[in-house]
N, C-alpha and C positions, 0 to 999 in steps of 0.2 A: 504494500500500500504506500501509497505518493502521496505527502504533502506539501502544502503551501506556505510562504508567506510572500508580502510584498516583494523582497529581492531572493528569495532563498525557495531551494526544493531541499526538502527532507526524506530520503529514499531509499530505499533497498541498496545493499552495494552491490558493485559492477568489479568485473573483471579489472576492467581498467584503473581501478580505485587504487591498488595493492600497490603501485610504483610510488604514487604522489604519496599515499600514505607511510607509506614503509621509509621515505625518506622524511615524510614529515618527523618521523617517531626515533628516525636515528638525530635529529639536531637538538645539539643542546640546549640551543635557547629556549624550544618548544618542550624539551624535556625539565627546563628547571626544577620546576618542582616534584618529580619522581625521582626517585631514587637513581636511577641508570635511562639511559635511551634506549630502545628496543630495534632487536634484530628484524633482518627480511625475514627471516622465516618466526616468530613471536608477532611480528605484526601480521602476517600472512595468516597467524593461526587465532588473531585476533577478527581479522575480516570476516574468518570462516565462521568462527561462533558466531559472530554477530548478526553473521546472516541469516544462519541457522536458528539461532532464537527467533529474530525477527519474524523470519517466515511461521515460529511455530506456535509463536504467545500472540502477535500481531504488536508489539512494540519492543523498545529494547533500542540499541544504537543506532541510528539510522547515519547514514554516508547524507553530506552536507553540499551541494552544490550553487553556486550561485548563477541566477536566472539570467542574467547578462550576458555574461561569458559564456555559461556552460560548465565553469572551471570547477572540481571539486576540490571543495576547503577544508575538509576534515571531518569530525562527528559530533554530533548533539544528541542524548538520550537519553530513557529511563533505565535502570540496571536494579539488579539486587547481588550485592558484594556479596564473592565467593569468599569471605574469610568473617569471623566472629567479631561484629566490633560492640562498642559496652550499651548501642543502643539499638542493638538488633531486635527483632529482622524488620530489617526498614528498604524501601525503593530510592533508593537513589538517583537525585539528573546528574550528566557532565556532559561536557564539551571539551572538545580540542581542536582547534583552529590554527590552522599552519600559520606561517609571519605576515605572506602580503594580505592576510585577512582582519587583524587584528586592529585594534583602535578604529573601529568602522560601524560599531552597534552589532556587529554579523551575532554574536554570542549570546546578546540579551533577547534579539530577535527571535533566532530558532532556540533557544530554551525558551520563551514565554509559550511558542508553540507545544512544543514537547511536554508542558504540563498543561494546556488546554488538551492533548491529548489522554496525559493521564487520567486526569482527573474526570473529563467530558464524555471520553470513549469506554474508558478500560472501570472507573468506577473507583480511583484510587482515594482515598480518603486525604492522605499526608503523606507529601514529596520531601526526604533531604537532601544535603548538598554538604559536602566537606572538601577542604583543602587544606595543604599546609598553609601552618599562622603567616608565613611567611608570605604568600600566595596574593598579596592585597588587590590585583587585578581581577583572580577570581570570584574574589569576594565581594567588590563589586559590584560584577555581574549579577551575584546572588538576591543583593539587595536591592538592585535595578528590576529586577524580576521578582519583587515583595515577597525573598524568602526573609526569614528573621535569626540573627544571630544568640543560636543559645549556648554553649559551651565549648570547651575546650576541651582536648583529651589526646593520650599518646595514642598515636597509630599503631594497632597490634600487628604489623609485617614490618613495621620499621624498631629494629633497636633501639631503646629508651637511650638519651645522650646521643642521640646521629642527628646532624643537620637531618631537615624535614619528617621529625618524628613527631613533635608537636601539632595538631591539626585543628581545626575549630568546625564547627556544626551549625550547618544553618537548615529552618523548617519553615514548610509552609501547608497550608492544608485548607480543602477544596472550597470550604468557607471562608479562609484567609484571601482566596482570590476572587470573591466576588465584589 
């Protein structure tokens, strides 16, 4: 399924996704905030799930294209984190937007979408969002998008004392967006 918004499709991925992405996912500046940059084949095997979810829940990552170009800019969507964190089990949005996309609204855009999707479509009640504390761009975003900032907590995949261990919690819920 194909959505909309003014400058953006938000979409199933495509073959052709896996280059532009797989390079988005090895540069550091797009990596800051993770732990490491990801390989062709970790990004490759990232596409494949995502697809796979997608086609099978009807939401989940969707591949980000802009409506102008045609050019794809990376991903925006709802997830549920494969690892225990202290406010589970919760759905989670993210985005990642390659460099010539950023500082451009692309992010607040297709997330605002992606919880008109949850929340509209799928029936979700309350969307989170986290980043490392460090992260102040994405967090942002979060508030641009009327998520609300509630706590702080270590990242259970990241070593307590490692840069980006520290992450903070934003919430928002289907009443909060109306």
């Amino acid at each position: 399924m194909e959505y909309q918004t003014e400058r953006l499709i938000l979409r199933p991925w495509k073959e052709s996704d896996r280059e532009p992405f797989a390079a988005m996912n090895a540069d550091p500046d797009v990596m800051r905030y993770f732990p490491a940059t990801r390989t062709r084949e970790e990004s490759d095997t990232m596409v494949t799930a995502a697809d796979h979810i997608l086609a099978e829940r009807g939401w989940g990552l969707w591949a980000v294209e802009e409506k102008s170009s045609g050019a794809f800019m990376g991903f925006v969507g709802l997830n549920i984190p494969g690892y225990e964190l202290p406010f589970s089990p919760v759905i989670e949005i993210g985005w990642r937007l390659d460099k010539p996309f950023w500082g451009k609204g692309y992010a607040p855009e297709a997330a605002r979408k992606a919880l008109e999707i949850g929340f509209n479509q799928h029936a979700m009640d309350e969307i989170v969002a986290f980043t490392a504390l460090e992260n102040l761009q994405s967090q942002r975003v979060m508030e641009k998008i009327g998520m609300r900032r509630c706590e702080e907590f270590d990242h259970p995949a990241i070593k307590k004392g490692q840069p980006l261990c520290r992450h903070v919690l934003y919430r928002v819920t289907k009443n909060q967006m109306r």
